[in-house]
N, C-alpha and C positions, 0 to 999 in steps of 0.2 A: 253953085247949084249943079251945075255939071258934072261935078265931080261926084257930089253924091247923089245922086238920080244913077249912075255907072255905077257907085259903088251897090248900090242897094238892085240895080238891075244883076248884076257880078252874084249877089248874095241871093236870090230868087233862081238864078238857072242854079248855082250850086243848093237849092234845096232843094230843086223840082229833080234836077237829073243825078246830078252826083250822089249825095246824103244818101239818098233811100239804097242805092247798092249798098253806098260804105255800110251803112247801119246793117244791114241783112248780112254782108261778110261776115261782120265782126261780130253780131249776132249770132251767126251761124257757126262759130270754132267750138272745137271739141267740147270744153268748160261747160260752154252755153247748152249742147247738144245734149247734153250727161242731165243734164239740172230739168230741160223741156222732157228729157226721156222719163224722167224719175218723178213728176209731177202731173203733166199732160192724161196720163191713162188713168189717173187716181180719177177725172173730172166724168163724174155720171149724170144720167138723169135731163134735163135741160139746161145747158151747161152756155153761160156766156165769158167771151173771150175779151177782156178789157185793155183796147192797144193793140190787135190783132197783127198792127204791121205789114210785115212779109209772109206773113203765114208759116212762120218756122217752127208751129208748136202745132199744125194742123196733123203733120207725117204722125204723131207721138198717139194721138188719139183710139181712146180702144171704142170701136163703132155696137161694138157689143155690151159696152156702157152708158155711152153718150149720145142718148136718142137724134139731138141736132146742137148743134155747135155756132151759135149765132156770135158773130165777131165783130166788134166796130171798133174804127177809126179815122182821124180826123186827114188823114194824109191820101188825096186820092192816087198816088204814085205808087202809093203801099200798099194800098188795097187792090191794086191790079195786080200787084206781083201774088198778094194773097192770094187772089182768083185762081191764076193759074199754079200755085204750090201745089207739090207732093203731098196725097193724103189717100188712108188707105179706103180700099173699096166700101163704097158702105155707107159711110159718113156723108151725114147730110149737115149740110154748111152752107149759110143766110151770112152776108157780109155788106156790109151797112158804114155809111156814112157817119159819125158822131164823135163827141166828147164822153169822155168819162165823167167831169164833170156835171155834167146834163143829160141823161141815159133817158131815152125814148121809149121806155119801157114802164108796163104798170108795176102796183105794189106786188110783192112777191109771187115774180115771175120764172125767178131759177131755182135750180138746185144747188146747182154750182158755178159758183163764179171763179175763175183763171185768170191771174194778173202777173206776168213776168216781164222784167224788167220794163217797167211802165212806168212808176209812181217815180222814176228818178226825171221825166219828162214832162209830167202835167203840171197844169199851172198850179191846181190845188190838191197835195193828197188828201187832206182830210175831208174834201168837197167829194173826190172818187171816194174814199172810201164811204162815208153817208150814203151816197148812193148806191155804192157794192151792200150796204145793212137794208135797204130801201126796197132793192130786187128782188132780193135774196127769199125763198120762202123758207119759214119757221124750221128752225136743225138743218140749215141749207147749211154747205159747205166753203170756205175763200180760201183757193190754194193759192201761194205767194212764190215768187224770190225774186229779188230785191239785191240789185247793189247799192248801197249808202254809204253813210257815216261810219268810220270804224271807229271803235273803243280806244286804240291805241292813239297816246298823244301825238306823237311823233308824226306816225302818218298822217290823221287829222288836221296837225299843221300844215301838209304838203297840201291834202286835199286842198284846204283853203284857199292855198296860195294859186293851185292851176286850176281849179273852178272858174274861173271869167273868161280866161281862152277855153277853155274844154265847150263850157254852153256852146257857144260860138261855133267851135268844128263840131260838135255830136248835136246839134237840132236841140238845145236847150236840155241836154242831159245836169243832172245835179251829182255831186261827188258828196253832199255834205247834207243827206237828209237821211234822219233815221229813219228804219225800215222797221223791226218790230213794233217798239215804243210806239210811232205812229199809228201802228193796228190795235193794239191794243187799248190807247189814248180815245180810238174809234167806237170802243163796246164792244170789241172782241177777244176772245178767248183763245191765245195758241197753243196748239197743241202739236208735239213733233216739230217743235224747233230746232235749227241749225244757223247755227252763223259762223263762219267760215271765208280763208282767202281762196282766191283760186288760184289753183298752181300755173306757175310760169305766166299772170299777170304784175303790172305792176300794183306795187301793194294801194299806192292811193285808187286806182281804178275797179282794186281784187276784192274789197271786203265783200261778200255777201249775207244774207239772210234767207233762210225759208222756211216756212210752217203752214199746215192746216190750221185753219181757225175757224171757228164758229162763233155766233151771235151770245156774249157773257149772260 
């Protein structure tokens, strides 16, 4: 019993202090930066950020679109770093406690919903997504990208294999969930799709997805 009361103490200071940098580092490299830069400004109107994090997509924001930017997530270590992120002058930004899963908000309350790399963490996409359809007002917008599942066998067998240590060090990240298929599966419609590795990752970590979608 001592042993694991330590081990599970051990695993709590590594998610409360360590995790939340690694995840924003890594988060934070170039790849990632290019993908929040190319998506982030597209997000107008009242715009919710699902998985907000570190606030690494706040900088990307055009304030001349995106009347207010309201963000939630379940990690109060990550929402602090949110708080204090780089974002540009202007931007009005609500940053909130919650699940994706269970969004504290009425029926169609945004314009736009932003979901980057998230859905490889929650317990249920298709529970976030229901509720990214549930938010969302009528020709509202869900801009994505998504690392998952990749098409190719080869990799796909890797994923599989390092998925049980990866949850583990990445805070319950998944290597092995499709990313469009599941928006789509959702009732939505993509549109400007890409999927694509990213350079100088390894390939089981590299695949990604991204598109605009709307309500099919």
């Amino acid at each position: 019993m001592l042993g694991a009361g330590r081990t599970t103490a051990m695993a709590s200071w590594y998610e409360r202090y360590i995790l939340p940098k690694l995840l924003c580092c890594a988060c934070g490299a170039p790849a990632f930066r290019e993908r929040r830069a190319e998506l982030a400004p597209r997000a107008a109107g009242e715009v919710l950020e699902l998985g907000i994090g570190g606030g690494l997509n706040l900088a990307f924001y055009d304030p001349a679109r995106a009347t207010r930017v309201t963000g939630v997530d379940p990690s109060p270590e990550l929402r602090t770093l949110a708080e204090n992120a780089p974002r540009p002058d202007g931007l009005k930004i609500e940053i909130l406690a919650g699940e994706a899963e269970a969004l504290p908000f009425a029926d169609a309350r945004f314009d736009t919903v932003l979901c980057t790399f998230t859905l490889c963490s929650v317990r249920s996409p298709a529970a976030v997504l229901a509720e990214t359809r549930r938010v969302l007002k009528p020709g509202g917008t869900f801009l994505f990208c998504e690392h998952g599942l990749s098409p190719d066998a080869g990799v796909s067998r890797w994923q599989r294999r390092i998925e049980p240590l990866w949850k583990r060090l990445a805070g319950g990240c998944h290597l092995t969930r499709p990313v469009t298929a599941t928006v789509e599966a959702a009732g939505f419609q993509v549109h400007e799709g890409r999927r694509f590795y990213f350079d100088k990752a390894p390939r089981p970590m590299g695949w990604c997805e991204q598109g605009v979608a709307r309500v099919a």
